[in-house]
BATOR-63460 format. One line per 10 residues: number of its first residue (from 1); their letters; for each residue x, y, z of N, C-alpha, C, O, CB. Coordinates in steps of 0.05 Angstrom, whole numbers, plus 5000, padded with zeros to 4 digits. Glycine has a CB too. Layout:
REM residues N
NUM	a	X Y Z X Y Z X Y Z X Y Z X Y Z  ...
//
This chain:
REM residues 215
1	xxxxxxxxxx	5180 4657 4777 5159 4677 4775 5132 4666 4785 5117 4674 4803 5156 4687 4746  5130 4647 4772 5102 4630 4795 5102 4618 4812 5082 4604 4817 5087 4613 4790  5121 4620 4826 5131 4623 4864 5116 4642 4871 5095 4635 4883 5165 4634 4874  5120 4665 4867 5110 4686 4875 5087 4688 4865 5071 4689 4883 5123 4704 4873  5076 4689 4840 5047 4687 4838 5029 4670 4856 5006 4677 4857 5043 4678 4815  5037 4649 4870 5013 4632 4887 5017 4645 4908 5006 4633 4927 5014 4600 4892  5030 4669 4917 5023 4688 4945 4993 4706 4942 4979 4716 4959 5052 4713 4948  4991 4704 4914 4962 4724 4912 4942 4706 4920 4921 4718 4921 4952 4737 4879  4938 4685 4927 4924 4659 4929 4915 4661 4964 4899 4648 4977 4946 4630 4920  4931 4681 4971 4914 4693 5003 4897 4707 4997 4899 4721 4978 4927 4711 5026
11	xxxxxxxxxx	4877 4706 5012 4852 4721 5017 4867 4762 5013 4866 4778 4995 4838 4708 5059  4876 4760 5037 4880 4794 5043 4896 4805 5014 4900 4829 5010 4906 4801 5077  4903 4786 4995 4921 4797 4966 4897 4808 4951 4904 4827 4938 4940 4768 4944  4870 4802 4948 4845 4807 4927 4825 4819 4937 4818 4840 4927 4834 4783 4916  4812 4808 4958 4791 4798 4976 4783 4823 4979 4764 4831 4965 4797 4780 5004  4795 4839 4993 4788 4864 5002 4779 4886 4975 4757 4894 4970 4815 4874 5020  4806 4892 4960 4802 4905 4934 4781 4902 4921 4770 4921 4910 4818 4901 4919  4772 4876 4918 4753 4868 4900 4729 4872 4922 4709 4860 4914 4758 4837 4885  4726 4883 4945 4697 4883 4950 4692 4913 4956 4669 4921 4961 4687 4861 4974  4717 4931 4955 4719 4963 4961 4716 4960 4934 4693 4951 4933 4747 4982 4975
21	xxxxxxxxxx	4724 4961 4911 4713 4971 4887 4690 4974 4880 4680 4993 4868 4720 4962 4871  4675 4946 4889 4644 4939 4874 4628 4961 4901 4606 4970 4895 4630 4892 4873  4638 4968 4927 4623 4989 4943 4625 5004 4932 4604 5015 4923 4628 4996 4967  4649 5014 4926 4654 5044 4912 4640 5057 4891 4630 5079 4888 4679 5044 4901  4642 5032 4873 4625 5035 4840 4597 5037 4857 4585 5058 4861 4626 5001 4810  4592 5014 4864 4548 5026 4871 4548 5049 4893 4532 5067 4886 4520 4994 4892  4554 5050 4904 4557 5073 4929 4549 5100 4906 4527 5110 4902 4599 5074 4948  4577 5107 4890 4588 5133 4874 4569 5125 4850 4565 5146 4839 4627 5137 4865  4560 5111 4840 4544 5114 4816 4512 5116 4830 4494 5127 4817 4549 5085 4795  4509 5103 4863 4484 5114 4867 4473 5144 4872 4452 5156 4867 4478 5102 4886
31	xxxxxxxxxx	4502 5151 4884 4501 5183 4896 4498 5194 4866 4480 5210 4863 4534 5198 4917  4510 5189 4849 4507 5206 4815 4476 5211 4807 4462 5232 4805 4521 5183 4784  4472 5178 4804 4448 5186 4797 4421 5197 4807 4400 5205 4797 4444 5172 4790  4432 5193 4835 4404 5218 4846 4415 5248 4839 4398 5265 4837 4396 5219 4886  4440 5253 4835 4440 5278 4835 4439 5292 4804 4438 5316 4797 4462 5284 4850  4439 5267 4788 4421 5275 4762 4401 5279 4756 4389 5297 4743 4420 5264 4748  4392 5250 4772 4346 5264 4767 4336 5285 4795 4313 5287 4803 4312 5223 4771  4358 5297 4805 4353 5327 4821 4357 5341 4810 4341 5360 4810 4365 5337 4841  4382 5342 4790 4387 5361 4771 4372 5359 4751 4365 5380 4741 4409 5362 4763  4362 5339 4740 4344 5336 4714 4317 5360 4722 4311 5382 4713 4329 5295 4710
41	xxxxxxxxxx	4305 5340 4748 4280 5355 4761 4284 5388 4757 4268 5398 4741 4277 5347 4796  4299 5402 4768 4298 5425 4778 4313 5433 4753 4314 5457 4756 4309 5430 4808  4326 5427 4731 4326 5438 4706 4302 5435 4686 4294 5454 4672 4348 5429 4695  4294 5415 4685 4269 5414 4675 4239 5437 4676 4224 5445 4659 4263 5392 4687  4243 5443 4718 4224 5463 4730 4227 5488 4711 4210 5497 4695 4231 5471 4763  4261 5501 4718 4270 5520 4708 4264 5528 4673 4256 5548 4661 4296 5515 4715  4271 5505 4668 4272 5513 4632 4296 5511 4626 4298 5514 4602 4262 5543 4621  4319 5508 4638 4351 5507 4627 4356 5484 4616 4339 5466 4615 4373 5509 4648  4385 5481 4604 4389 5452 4594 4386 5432 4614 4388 5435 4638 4415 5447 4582  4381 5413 4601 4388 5388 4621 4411 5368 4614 4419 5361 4592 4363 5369 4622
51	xxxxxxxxxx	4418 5363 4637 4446 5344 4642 4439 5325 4619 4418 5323 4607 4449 5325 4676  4465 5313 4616 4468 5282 4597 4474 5264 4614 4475 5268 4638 4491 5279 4575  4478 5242 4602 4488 5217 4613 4524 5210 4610 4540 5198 4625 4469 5193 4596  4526 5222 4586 4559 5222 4590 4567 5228 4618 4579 5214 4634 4573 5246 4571  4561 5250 4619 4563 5269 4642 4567 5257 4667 4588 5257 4679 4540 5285 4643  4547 5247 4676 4544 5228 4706 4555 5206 4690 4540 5189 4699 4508 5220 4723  4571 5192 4672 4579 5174 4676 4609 5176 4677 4623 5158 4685 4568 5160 4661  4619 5201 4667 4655 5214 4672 4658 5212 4696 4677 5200 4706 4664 5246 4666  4630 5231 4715 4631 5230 4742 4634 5209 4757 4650 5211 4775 4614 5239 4750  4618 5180 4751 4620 5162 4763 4652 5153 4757 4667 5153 4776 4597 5146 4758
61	xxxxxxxxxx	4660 5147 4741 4676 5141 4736 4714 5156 4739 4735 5144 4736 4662 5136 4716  4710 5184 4745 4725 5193 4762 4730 5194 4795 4750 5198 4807 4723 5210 4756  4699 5187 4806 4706 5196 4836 4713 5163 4836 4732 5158 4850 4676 5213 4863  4701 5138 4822 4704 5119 4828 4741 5108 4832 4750 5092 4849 4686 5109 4810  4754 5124 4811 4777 5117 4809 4794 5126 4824 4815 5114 4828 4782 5120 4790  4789 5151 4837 4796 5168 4853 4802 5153 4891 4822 5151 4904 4773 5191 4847  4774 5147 4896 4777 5137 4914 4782 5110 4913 4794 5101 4933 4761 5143 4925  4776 5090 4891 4800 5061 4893 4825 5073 4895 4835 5066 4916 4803 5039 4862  4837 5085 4885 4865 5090 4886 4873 5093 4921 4889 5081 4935 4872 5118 4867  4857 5111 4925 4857 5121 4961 4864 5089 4969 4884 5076 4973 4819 5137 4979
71	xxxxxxxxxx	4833 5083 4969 4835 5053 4991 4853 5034 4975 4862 5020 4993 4800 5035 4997  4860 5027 4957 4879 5009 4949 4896 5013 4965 4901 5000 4986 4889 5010 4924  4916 5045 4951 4934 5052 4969 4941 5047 4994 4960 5035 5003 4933 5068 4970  4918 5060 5009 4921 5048 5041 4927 5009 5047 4945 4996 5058 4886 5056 5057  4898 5002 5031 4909 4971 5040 4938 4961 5033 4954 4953 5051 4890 4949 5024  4944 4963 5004 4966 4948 5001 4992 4962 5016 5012 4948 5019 4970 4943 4971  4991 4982 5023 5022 4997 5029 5023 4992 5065 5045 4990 5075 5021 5039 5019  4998 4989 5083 4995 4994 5101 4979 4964 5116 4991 4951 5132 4986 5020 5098  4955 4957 5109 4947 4938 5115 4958 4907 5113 4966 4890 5129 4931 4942 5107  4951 4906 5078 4969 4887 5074 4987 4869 5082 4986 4844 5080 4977 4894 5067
81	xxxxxxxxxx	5014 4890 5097 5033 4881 5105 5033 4872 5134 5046 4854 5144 5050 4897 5099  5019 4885 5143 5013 4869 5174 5001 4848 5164 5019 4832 5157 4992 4885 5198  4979 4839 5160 4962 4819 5155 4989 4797 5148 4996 4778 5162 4938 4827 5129  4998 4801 5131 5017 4782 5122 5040 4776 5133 5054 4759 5122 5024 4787 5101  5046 4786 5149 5063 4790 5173 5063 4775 5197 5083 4769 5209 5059 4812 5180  5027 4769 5206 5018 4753 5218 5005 4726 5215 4993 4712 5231 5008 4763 5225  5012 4721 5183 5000 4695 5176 5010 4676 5173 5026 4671 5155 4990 4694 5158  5000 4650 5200 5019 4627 5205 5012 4609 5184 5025 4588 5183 5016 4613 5234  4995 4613 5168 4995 4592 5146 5004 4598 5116 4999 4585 5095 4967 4584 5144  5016 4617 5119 5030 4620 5096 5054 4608 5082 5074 4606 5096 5035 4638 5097
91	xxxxxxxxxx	5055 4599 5055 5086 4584 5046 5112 4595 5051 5126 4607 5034 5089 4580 5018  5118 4590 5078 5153 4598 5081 5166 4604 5059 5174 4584 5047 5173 4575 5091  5172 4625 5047 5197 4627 5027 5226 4612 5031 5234 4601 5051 5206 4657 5027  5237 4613 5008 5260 4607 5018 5284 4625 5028 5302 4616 5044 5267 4593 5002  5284 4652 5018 5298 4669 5043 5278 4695 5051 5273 4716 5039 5330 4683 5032  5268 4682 5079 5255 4698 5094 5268 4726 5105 5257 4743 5119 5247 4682 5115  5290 4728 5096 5299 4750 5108 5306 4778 5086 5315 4801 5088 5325 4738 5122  5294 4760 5062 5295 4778 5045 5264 4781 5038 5258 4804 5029 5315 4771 5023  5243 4765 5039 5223 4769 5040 5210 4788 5065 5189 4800 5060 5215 4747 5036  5221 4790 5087 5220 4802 5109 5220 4837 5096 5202 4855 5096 5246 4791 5129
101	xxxxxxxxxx	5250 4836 5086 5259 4872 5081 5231 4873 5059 5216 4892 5064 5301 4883 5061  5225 4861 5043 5208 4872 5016 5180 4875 5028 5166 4893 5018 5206 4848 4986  5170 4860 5048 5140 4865 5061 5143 4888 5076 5126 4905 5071 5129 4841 5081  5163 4894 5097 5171 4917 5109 5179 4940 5096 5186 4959 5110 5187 4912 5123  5179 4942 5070 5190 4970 5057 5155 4981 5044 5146 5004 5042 5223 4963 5025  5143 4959 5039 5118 4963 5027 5109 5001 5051 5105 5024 5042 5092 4923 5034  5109 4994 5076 5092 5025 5092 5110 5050 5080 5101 5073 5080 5096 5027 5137  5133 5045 5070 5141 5076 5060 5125 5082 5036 5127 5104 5026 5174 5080 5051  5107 5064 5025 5105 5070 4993 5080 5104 5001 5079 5123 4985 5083 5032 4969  5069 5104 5021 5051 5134 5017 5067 5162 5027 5061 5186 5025 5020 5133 5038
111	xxxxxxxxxx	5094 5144 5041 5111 5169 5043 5123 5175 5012 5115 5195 5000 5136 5166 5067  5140 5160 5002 5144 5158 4979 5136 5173 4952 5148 5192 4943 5138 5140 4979  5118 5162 4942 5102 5168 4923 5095 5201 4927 5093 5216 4907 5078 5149 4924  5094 5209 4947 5074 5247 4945 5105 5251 4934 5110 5257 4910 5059 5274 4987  5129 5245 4955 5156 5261 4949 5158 5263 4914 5160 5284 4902 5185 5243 4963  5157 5248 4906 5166 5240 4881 5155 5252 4871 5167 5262 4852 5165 5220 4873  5124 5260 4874 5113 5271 4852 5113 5301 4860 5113 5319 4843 5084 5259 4846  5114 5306 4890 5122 5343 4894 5140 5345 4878 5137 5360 4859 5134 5357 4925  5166 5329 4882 5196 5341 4873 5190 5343 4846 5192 5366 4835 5225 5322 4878  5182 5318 4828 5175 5328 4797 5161 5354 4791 5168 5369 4773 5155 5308 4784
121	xxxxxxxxxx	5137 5361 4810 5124 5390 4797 5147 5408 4807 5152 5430 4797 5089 5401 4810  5155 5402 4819 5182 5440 4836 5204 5440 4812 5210 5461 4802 5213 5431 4883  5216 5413 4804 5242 5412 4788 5232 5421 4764 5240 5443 4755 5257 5383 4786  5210 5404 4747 5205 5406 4718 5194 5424 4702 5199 5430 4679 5195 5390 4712  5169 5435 4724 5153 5455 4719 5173 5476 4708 5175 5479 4684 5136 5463 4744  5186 5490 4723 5202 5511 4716 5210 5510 4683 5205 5529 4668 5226 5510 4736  5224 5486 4674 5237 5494 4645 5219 5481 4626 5225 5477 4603 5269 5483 4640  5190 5474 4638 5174 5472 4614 5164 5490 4615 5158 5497 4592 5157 5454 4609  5155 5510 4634 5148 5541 4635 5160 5556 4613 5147 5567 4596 5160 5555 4662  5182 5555 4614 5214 5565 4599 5199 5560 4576 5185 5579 4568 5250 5546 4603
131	xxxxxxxxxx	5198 5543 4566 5193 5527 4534 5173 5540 4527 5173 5550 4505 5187 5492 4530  5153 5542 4542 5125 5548 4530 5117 5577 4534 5098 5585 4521 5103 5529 4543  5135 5598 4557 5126 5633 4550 5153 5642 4546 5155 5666 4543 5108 5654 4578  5177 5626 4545 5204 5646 4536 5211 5658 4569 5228 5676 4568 5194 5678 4507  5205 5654 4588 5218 5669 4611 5215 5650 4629 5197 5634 4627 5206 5697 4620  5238 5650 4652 5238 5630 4685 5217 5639 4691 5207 5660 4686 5261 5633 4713  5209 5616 4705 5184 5617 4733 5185 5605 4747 5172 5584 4746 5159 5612 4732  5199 5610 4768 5200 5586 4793 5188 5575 4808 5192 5554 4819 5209 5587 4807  5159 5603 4809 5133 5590 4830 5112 5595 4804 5109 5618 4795 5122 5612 4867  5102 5578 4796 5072 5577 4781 5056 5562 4804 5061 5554 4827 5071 5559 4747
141	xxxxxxxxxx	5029 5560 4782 5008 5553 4796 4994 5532 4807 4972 5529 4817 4997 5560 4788  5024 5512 4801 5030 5485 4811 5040 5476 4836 5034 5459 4852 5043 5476 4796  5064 5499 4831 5084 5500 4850 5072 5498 4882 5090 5492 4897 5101 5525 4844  5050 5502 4894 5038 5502 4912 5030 5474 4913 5033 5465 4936 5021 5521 4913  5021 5458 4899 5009 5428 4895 5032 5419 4911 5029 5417 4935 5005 5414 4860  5065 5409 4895 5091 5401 4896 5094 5401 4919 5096 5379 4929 5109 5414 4884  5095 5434 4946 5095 5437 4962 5085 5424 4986 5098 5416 5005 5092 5449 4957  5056 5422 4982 5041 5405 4995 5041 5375 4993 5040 5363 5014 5019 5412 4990  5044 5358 4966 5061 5336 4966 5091 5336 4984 5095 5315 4995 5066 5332 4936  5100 5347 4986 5125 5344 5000 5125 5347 5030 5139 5331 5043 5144 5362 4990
151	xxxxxxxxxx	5111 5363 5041 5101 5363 5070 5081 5343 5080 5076 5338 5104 5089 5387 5076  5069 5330 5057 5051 5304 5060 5067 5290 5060 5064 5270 5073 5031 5296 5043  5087 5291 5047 5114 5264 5052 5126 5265 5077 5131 5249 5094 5143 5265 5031  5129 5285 5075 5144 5289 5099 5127 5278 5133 5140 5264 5148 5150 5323 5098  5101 5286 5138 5083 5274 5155 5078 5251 5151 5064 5243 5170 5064 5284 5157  5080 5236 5137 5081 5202 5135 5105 5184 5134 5106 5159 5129 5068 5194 5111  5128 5202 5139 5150 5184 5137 5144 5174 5169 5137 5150 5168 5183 5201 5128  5144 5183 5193 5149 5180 5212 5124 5142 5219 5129 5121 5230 5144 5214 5227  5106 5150 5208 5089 5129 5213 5091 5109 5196 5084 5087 5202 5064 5137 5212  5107 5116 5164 5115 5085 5147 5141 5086 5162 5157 5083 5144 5118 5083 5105
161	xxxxxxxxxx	5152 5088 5177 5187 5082 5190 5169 5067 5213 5179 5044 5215 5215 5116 5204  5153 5069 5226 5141 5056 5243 5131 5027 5240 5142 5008 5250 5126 5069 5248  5106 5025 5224 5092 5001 5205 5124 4988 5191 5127 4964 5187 5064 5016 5174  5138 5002 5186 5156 4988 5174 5174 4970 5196 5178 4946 5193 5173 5008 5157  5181 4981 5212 5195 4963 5239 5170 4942 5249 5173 4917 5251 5203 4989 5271  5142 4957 5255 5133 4934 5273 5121 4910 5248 5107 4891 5256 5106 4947 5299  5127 4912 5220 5117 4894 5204 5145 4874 5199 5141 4850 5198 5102 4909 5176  5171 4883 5197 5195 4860 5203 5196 4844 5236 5203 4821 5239 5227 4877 5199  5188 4866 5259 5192 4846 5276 5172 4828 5278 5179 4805 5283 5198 4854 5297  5143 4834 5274 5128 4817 5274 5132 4793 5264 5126 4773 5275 5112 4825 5268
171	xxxxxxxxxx	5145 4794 5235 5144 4774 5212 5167 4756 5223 5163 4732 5219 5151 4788 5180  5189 4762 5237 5213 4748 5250 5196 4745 5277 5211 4753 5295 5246 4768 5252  5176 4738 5286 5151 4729 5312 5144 4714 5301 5147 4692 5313 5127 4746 5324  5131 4712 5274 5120 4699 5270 5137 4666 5247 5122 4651 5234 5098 4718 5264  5155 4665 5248 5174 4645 5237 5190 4638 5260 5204 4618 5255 5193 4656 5213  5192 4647 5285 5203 4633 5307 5170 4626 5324 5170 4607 5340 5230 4656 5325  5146 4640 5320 5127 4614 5325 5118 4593 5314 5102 4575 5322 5110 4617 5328  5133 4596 5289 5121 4570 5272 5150 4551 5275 5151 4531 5260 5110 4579 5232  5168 4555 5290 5191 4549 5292 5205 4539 5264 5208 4516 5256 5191 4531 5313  5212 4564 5251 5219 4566 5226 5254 4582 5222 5257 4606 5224 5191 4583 5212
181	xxxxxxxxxx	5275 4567 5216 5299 4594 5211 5287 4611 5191 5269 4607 5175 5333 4585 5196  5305 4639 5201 5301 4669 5186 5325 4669 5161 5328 4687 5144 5309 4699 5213  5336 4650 5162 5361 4654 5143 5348 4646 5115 5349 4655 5092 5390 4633 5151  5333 4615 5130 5333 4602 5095 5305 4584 5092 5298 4570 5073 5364 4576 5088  5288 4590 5124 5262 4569 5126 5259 4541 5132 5240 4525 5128 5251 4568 5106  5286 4536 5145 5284 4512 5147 5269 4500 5175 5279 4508 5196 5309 4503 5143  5258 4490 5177 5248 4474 5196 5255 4463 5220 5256 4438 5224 5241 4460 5188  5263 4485 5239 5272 4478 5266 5258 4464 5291 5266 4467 5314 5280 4500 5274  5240 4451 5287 5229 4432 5304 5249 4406 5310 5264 4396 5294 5204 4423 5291  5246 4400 5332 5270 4378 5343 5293 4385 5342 5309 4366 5344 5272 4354 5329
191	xxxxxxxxxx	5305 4413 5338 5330 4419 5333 5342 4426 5368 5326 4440 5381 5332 4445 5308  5363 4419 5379 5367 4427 5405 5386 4459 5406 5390 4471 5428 5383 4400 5419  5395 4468 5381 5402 4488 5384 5395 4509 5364 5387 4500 5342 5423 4486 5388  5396 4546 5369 5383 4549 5350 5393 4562 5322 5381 4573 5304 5366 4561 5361  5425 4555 5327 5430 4561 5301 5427 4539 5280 5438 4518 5284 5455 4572 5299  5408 4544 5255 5405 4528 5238 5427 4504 5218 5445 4509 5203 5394 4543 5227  5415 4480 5228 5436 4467 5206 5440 4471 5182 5460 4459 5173 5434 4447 5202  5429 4482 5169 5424 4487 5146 5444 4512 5123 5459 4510 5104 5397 4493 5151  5432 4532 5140 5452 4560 5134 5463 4576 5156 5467 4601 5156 5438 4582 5118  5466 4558 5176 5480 4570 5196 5471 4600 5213 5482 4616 5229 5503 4573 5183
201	xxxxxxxxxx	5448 4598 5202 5438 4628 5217 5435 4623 5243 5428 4600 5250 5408 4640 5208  5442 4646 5264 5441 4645 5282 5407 4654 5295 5406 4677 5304 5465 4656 5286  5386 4642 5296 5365 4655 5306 5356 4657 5334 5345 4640 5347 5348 4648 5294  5364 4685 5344 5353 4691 5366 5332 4692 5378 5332 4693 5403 5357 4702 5369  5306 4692 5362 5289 4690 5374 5273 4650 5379 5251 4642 5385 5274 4713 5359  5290 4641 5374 5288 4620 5381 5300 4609 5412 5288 4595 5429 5296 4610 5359  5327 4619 5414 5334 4619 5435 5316 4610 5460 5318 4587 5468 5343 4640 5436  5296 4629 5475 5276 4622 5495 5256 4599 5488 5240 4590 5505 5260 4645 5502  5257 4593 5467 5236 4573 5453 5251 4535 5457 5244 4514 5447 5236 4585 5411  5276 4543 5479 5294 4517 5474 5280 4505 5502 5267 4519 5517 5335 4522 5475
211	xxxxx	5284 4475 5507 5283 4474 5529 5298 4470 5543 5318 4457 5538 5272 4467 5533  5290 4485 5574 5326 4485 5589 5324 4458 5595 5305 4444 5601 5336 4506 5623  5350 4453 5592 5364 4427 5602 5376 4414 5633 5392 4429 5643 5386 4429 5590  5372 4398 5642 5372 4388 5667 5399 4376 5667 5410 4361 5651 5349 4369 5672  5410 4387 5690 5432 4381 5697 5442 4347 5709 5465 4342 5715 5435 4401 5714
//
């Protein structure tokens, strides 16, 4: 387990998150509070109530969460994985080829996730409907949300099937530039052929990386 914990120990694992949040928070808590002492002002003029502080601080604290989630989302499902994909200084695993499929599945996660949660409002809604007025309802006033999750899935599959291919081949580019096997990481420098001694993998992209031999 703390194998894998010293992968957060790259920059692109924190770095980013942690400096979109602290924008986000002053950014969304600056926009609040002017639009409190606008609202204060011009309730004050009026004579109506005036705002609280709870108030602008739910606010801050909803759009704030709202949009981390956005940009998280994007980085880790989408960014992320390139970045890491391309990084020659990173600790070889020991099976790259299974670390390969798990960095490359990361771009489906925004196709993913809408499906899951359309199909939950279309399936469930209905028989908690049931429970709570005594009669079916197949389209409530959800059922349009679900919908639109699912056509949002549906328009992002094509582009995480994409990020997802060019983030494995990259990652198998970048272990035959570091002249590394894909089977198990072993260290193919000085080796004259390129299936590994080790676990016998056959790596092709090493192949052109040989030098031809003189007759």
């Amino acid at each position: 387990m703390f194998r894998h914990l010293r992968a957060f120990r790259r920059w692109y694992y924190w770095l980013p998150v942690l400096v979109y949040q602290t924008a986000t928070v002053m950014v969304v808590g600056g926009l609040s509070f002017t639009m409190f002492l606008v609202q204060r002002s011009l309730q004050s003029f009026s004579g109506g109530p005036l705002p609280s502080w709870p108030g602008v601080m739910m606010s801050v604290l909803v759009w704030s969460y709202g949009s981390l989630m956005a940009g998280v989302g994007i980085w880790v499902f989408w960014i992320m994985p390139i970045l890491a994909s391309r990084d020659m200084s990173a600790p070889v695993p020991d099976e790259p080829r299974t670390h390969a499929r798990h960095i490359s599945f990361l771009p489906w996660g925004p196709a993913i996730m809408p499906a899951i949660y359309g199909f939950t409002v279309l399936v469930l809604l209905p028989p908690f409907e049931y429970m709570r007025f005594g009669r079916w309802q197949w389209w409530t006033e959800h059922s349009l949300l679900g919908l639109c999750l699912l056509l949002l899935s549906a328009a992002l599959a094509p582009l995480g099937y994409r990020l997802s291919e060019h983030v494995a081949r990259r990652y198998r580019q970048t272990l035959a530039a570091r002249v590394r096997c894909f089977g198990c990481g072993y260290d193919m420098r000085g080796s004259a052929s390129p299936t590994c001694p080790e676990c016998g993998h056959e790596n092709e992209m090493l192949r052109d990386r040989q030098p031809a031999r003189t007759p």
